[in-house]
C-alpha positions in Angstrom: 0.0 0.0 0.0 1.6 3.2 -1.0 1.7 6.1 1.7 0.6 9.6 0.6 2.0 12.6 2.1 -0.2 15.3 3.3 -1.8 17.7 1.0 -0.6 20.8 3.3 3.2 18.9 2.7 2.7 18.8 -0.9 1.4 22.7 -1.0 4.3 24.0 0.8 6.8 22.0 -1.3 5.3 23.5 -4.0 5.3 27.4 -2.7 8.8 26.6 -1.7 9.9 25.4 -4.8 8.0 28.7 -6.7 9.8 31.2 -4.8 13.6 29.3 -5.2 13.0 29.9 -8.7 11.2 33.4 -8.4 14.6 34.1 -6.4 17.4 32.8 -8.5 15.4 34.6 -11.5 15.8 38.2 -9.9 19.5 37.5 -8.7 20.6 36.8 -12.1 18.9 40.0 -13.2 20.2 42.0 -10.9 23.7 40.7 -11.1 23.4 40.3 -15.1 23.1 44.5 -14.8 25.5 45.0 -12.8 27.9 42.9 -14.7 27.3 45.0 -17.9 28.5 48.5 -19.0 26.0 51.1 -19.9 25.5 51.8 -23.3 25.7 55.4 -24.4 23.6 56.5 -27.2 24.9 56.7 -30.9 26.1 60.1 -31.5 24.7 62.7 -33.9 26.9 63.3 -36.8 26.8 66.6 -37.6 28.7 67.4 -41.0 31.0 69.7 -40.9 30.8 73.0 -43.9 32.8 72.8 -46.4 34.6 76.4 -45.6 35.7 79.2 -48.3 39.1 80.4 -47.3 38.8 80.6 -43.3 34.7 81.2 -43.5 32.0 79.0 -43.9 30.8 79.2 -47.5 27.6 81.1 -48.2 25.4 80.6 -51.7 26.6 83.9 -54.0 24.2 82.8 -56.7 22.7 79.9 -58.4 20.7 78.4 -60.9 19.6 75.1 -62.8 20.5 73.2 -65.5 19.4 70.5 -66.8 17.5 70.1 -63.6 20.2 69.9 -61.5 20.4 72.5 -59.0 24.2 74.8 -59.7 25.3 77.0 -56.6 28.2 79.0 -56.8 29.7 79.4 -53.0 32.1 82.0 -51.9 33.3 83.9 -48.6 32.0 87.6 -47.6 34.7 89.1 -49.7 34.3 86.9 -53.1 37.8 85.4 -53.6 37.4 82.4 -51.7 35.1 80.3 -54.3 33.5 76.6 -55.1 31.4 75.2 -57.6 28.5 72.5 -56.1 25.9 70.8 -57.6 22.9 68.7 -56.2 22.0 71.6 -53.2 23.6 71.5 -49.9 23.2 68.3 -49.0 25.6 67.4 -52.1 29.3 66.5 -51.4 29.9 67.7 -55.5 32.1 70.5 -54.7 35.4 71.7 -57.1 37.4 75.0 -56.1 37.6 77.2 -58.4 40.9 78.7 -59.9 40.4 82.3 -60.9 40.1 83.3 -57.2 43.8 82.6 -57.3 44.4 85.1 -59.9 43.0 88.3 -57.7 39.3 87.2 -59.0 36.6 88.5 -57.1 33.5 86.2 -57.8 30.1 88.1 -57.1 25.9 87.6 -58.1 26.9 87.8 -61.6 29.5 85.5 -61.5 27.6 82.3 -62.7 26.7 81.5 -66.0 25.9 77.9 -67.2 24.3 76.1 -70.4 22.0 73.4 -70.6 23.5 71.5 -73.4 24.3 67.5 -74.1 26.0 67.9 -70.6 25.7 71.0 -68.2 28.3 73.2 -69.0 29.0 76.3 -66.2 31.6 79.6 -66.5 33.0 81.1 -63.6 33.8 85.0 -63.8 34.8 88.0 -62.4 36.0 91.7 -62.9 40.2 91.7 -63.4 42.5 94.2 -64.6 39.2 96.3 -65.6 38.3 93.4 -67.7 36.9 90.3 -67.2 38.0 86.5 -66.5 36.4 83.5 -66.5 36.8 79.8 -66.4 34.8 76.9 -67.8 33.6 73.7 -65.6 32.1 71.1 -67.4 30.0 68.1 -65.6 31.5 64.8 -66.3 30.3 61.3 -64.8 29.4 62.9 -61.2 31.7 65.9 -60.8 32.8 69.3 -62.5 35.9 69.3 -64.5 37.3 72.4 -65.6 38.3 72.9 -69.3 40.3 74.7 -70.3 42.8 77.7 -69.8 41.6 81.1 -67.6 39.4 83.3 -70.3 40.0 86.7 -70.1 38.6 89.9 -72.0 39.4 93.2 -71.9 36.1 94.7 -73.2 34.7 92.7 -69.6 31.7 90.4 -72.0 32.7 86.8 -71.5 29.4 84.4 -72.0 28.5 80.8 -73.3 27.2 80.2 -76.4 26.2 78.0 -79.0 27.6 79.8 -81.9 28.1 77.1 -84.1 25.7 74.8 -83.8 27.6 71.4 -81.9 24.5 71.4 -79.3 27.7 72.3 -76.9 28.3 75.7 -76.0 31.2 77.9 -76.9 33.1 80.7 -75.1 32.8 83.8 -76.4 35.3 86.4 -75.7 35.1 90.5 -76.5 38.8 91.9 -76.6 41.1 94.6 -78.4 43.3 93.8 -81.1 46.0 95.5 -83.6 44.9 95.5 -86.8 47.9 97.3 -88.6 50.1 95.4 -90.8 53.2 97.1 -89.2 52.1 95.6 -85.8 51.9 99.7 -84.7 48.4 99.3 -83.3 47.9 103.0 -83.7 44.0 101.8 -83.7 42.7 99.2 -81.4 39.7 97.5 -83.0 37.1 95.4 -80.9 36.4 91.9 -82.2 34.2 89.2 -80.7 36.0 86.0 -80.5 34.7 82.5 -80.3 36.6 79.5 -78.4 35.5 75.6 -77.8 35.4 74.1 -75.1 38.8 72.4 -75.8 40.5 75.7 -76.6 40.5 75.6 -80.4 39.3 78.8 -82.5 36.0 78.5 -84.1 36.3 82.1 -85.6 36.1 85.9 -85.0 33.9 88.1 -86.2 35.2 91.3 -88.1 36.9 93.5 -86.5 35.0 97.0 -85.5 36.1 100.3 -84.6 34.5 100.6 -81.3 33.0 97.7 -79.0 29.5 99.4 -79.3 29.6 97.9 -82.8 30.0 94.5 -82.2 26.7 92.5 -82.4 24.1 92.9 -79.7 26.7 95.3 -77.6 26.6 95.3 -74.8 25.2 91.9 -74.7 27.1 90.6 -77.4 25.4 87.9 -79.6 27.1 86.4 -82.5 25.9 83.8 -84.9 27.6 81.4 -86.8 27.5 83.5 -90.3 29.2 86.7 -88.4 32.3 84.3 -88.2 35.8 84.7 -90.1 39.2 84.6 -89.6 40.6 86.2 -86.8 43.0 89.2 -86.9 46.4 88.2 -86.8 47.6 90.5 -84.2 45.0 88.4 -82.3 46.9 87.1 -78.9 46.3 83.4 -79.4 45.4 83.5 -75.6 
């Protein structure tokens, strides 16, 4: 005959039981946290502006092309510059060179195309002139093309004189036209650059710079080309 214990037995070995492993549960909690190393919280990255010169960069001007947004930055005084594209959150940025040269970029220094590719100048007053440079976007950043532009009649522009569905530089300047390289008169002529730095053409030279087509927004179409003047600077 097999001997039962008590129920009141039974009930307290059970209770007993219960709170052991109520017991050993909390314990290893408690010692589990202790045993452990807070974990801070993942810091904010916070990205750091690209700076012009020893500022942070401000917008001077901007525009779009080809539906991609173009901002030209610079510092307060203009001759601290960069070229981005894609807005501010874009890491697309190239410094531009003219600054170098005593350039002083301001709200009318950006001029771009929309063409096959976007095509931008960079300019600025110099020597009572004007120069310029030429950034051009390939794959997913600005390359500039090119040597530094410069005119002394200040009207440097892009334009597609010549029909390649690409822009072209044109440049107003001064020239000699004498034979005996005198230049007893300076004529004005409006000449017309590729991209790549080769000559497309002139047009013919003028007495004055108010003659030149369109002055003082000079437009020039392909049949107002022709050879340049030889006492054309090459440059």
């Amino acid at each position: 005959m097999v001997r039962r214990s008590p129920p009141r037995v039974v009930v307290a070995t059970v209770v007993v039981a219960w709170v052991l492993t109520v017991g050993a549960q909390v314990a290893a909690a408690v010692w589990g946290a202790r045993g452990q190393e807070p974990v801070p919280p993942a810091p904010t990255r916070v990205e750091r502006p690209e700076g012009c010169g020893d500022e942070t960069c401000r917008v001077l001007a901007s525009t779009v092309v080809n539906g991609m947004s173009v901002e030209l930055l610079a510092d307060s005084r203009g001759d601290a510059g960069r070229l981005r594209a894609g807005g501010p959150v874009s890491g697309t940025v190239t410094t531009t060179r003219i600054t170098g040269d005593g350039v002083r970029l301001n709200h009318d220094s950006l001029r771009c195309a929309a063409s096959a590719t976007p095509v931008c100048l960079v300019r600025g007053p110099r020597d009572g002139g004007m120069a310029g440079e030429v950034h051009v976007w390939r794959g997913d950043s600005w390359e500039a093309v090119g040597e530094v532009y410069f005119s002394d009649l200040g009207v440097l522009v892009l334009d597609d004189v010549v029909g390649t569905a690409m822009p072209e530089v044109l440049v107003a300047r001064e020239t000699c036209t004498d034979r005996d390289g005198s230049c007893r008169e300076l004529r004005a002529v409006a000449e017309v650059l590729t991209l790549d730095g080769a000559r497309a053409g002139c047009t013919r030279a003028r007495r004055s710079p108010g003659e030149l087509p369109g002055w003082p927004d000079v437009e020039v179409g392909r049949t107002d080309l022709t050879t340049c003047p030889d006492g054309l600077d090459p440059r």
